[in-house]
C-alpha positions, -999 to +999 in steps of 0.1 A: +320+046+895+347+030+872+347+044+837+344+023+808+363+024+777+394+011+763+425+033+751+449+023+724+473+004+743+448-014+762+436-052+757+399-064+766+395-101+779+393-127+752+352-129+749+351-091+748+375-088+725+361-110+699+328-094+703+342-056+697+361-071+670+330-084+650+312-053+655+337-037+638+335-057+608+298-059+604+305-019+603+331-020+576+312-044+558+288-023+536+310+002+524+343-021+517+314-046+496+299-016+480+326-004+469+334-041+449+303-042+437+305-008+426+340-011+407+334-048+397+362-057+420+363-091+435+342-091+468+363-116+486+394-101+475+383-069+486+374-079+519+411-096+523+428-064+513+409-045+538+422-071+566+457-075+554+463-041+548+445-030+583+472-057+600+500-037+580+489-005+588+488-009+624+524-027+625+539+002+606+520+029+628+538+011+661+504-005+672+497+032+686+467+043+660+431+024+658+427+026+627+411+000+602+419+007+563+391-002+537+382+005+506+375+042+495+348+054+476+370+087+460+381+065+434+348+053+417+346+078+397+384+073+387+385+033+382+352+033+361+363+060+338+394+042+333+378+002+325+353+019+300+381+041+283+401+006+282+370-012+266+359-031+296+329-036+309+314-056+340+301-097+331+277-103+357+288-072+380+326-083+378+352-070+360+373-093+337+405-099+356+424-078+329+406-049+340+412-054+379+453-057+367+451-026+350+435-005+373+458-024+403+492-004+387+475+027+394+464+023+429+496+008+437+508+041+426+484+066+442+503+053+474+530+073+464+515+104+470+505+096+505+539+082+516+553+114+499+530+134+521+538+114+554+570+122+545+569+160+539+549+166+574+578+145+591+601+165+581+584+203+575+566+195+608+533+196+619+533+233+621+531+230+580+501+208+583+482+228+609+486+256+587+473+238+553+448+223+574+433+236+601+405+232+620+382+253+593+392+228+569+396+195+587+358+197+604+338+206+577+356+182+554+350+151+583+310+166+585+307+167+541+325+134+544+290+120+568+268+138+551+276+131+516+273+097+526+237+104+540+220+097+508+241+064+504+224+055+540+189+059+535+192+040+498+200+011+518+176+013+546+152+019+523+159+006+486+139+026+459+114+042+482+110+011+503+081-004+518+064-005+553+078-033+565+114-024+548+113+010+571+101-011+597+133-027+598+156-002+595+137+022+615+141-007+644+176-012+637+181+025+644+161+030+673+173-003+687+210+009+682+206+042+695+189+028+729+215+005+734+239+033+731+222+055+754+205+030+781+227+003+781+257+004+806+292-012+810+297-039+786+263-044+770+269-008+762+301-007+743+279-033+716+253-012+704+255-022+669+260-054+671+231-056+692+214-031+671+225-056+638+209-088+655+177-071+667+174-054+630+180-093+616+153-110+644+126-083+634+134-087+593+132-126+604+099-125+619+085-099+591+099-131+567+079-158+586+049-141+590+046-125+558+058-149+534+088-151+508+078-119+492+091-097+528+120-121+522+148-093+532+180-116+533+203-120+505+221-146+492+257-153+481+257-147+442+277-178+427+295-154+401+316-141+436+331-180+436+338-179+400+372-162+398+385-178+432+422-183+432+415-221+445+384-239+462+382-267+482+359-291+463+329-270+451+337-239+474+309-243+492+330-238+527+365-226+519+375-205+487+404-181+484+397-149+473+407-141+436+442-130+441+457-112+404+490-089+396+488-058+385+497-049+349+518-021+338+492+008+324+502+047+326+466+057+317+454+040+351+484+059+370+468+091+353+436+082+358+440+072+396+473+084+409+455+124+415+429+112+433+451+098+464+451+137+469+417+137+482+419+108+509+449+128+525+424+157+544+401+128+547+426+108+565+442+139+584+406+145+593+403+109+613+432+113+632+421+148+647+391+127+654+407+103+673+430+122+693+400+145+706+383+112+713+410+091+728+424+116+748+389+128+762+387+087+772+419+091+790+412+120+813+377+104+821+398+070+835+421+089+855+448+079+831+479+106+828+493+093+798+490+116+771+485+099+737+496+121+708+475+111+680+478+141+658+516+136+664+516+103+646+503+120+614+530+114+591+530+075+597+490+075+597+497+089+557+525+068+552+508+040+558+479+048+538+502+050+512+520+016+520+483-004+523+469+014+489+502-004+476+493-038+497+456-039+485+469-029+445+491-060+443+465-089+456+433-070+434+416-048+461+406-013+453+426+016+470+415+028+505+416+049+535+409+046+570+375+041+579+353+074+594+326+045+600+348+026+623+362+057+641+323+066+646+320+029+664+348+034+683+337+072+692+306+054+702+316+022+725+348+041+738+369+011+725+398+021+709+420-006+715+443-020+689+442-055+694+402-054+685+413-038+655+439-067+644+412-091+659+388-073+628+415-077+605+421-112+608+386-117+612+379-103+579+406-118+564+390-152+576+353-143+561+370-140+528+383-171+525+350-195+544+319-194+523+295-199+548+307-169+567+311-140+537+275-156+528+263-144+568+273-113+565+268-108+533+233-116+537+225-093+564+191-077+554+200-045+537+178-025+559+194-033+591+227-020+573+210+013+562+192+015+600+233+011+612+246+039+586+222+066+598+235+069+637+272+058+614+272+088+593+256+110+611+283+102+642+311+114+618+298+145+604+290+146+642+326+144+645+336+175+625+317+193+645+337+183+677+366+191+656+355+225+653+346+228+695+378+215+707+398+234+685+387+265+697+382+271+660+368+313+663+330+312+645+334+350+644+362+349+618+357+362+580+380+342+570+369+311+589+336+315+580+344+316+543+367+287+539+337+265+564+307+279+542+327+269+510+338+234+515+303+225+534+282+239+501+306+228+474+310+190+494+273+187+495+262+207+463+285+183+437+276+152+457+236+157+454+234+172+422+262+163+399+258+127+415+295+128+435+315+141+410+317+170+383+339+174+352+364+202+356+386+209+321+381+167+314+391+157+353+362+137+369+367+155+408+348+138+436+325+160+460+348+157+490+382+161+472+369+192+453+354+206+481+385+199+503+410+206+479+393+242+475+393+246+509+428+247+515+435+266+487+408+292+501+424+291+534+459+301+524+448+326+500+428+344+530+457+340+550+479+360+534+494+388+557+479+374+585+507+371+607+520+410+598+485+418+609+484+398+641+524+411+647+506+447+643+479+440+670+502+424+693+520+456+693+497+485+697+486+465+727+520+466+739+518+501+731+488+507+753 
């Protein structure tokens, strides 16, 4: 029997690929929106960024990594101490436009510190990076970075508490996903949540029609998202361009957001460990002898970060990082083909700009998007784990032990009870930066003298 699954390099027919591409935005989605709504960024700008930047990112990585860029949520914390300290506040959830320029001088500028970092493992080596981060740091970081999103997950499959028929629908969603996933096979199989997205929306319908406007679960497009639109045709009712600004020279948004592009670089090194296990693992099971060196594209992977946080700060979109969510999709379908991922792009880019289209996806019940998350989140910090098993990574080890137990309990600890962040000496430090960042810094203090004690062992074996 044929196996399914599509690598990097590989292009599915037209009709599938249009249908793996929208998946993949309707998984995006949430967290790039949420993350505007969040920030009082400009939705449809957002969106945009996300595509344009994906599009960017994959021409400067060769077309060899599958990876979409979106919108990150380790600079929340960062943007919105920076617009109050400035005096700004959000009209209607959106920022004055003033606010978004100031804060767009720093992201450009966090970009810096990925490109730097591409640029150091290029020319250290990977060596350097395996050693700062290893597989003791990279899996538990990609399973905090699931599970600190699993609050964020059930919030929306369930807003405040929920009721019945909310948990019906996301509950449903899940299930429906999950079947798909594990029943369905060949093509119908590599859509599970798509499918799992339009049997979430036909249940929430059905609950609507039967119930009344009250179990009403579908949103609408709030008008203040049309307000700020660079131009509209006619009303904007069908097309509107997203509300394009330049940033403005501020060195308190470079302090303020610069550090932070620290924490997405574990995060992104993370992914890409992901997807080599994954790809590669979808290679042997077609026959295919074709090794694809993921982990050996590591310094463009950062670089490019670097290059799209600069892409997204000049049109107004918050700063980013490639997606664990879509890597979870792709982990899931076995589609890791490129052109679906440019297909995404431009399909995003083209939501953005069409009313009727950001309103469709837009208003996708809430609870089908939480029922999505669960299996989403839960299949990255699924991930970190996998990280850990094919890595060989020794579960014995004092040392190994330590630096896992640390960044798991910190990651988890500041997200659920300091609310994601916690003040250290004035800093505002994220849960999965702080945890990561002491990770590392764990790790090389408890390897120290490692190698004189392994050089030690090797020879009294010899010895004997």
């Amino acid at each position: 029997m044929k196996k399914m699954g599509y690598l990097p390099d590989e292009r599915p027919s037209a009709g599938r690929l249009l249908l793996y591409a929208i998946q993949q935005v309707i998984v995006m989605f949430p967290a790039t929106v949420t993350v505007a709504l969040i920030t009082g960024f400009q939705v449809s700008t957002t969106i945009f960024a996300s595509g344009l930047a994906t599009i960017c990112f994959t021409l400067i990585t060769g077309r060899k990594l599958p990876l979409y860029y979106g919108s990150s949520f380790a600079y929340l914390s960062a943007i919105s101490g920076l617009v109050a300290a400035q005096g700004y506040s959000t009209v209607n959830g959106i920022l004055p436009t003033e606010a978004i320029q100031i804060a767009q001088f720093g992201i450009i500028l966090s970009g810096v510190v990925s490109i730097a970092a591409g640029l150091v493992v290029r020319f250290i080596g990977r060596e350097a990076v395996e050693k700062i981060l290893p597989p003791c740091v990279t899996g538990p970081v990609a399973m905090i970075i699931g599970l600190t999103l699993a609050g964020n997950a059930l919030s929306d499959a369930a807003p405040n508490g929920g009721t019945n028929w909310i948990w019906v629908v996301s509950l449903v969603t899940l299930l429906a996903t999950v079947f798909f996933s594990r029943y369905c096979k060949g093509f119908i199989g590599q859509l599970p949540l798509l499918l799992g997205a339009v049997v979430g929306c036909v249940v929430a319908f059905l609950i609507w029609q039967i119930g009344g406007p009250e179990l009403n679960l579908f949103r609408s497009l709030p008008a203040e998202a049309l307000a700020a639109s660079s131009w509209k045709l006619g009303d904007g009712s069908i097309f509107a361009l997203p509300a394009f600004s330049l940033p403005k020279v501020s060195w308190p948004a470079v302090a303020a957001i610069m550090p932070i592009a620290i924490a997405t670089i574990p995060e992104s090194t993370a992914h890409v460990y992901q997807l080599d296990i994954y790809v590669n693992d979808v290679a042997k099971e077609k026959g295919v002898d074709k090794k694809y060196d993921m982990v050996g594209l590591l310094p463009r992977n950062l670089i490019g970060d670097g290059i799209c946080d600069m892409i997204a700060g000049v049109i107004g979109g918050p700063a980013g990082t490639n997606y664990g969510e879509n890597i979870s999709t792709m982990a899931i379908t076995r589609v890791f083909s490129v052109p679906v991922l440019i297909v995404a792009a431009i399909i995003a880019m083209l939501v953005s700009c069409f009313t009727p289209l950001i309103g469709v996806i837009y208003g996708i019940p809430l609870a089908v998007i939480g029922g999505l998350e669960i299996y989403l989140f839960g299949a990255i910090a699924a991930q970190g784990i996998a990280i850990l098993i094919d890595k060989k990574c020794d579960m014995f080890s004092a040392k190994n032990i330590s630096v896992i137990a640390c960044i798991m309990v910190f990651g988890l600890g500041i997200n659920y009870v300091y609310g994601g962040t916690v003040d250290f000496f004035g800093l505002n430090v994220p849960a999965v930066a702080g945890a990561a960042i002491f990770g590392i810094v764990l790790n090389l203090l408890l390897s120290i003298g490692e190698k004189r004690k392994k050089k030690a062992a090797a020879e009294v074996e010899t010895e004997e």
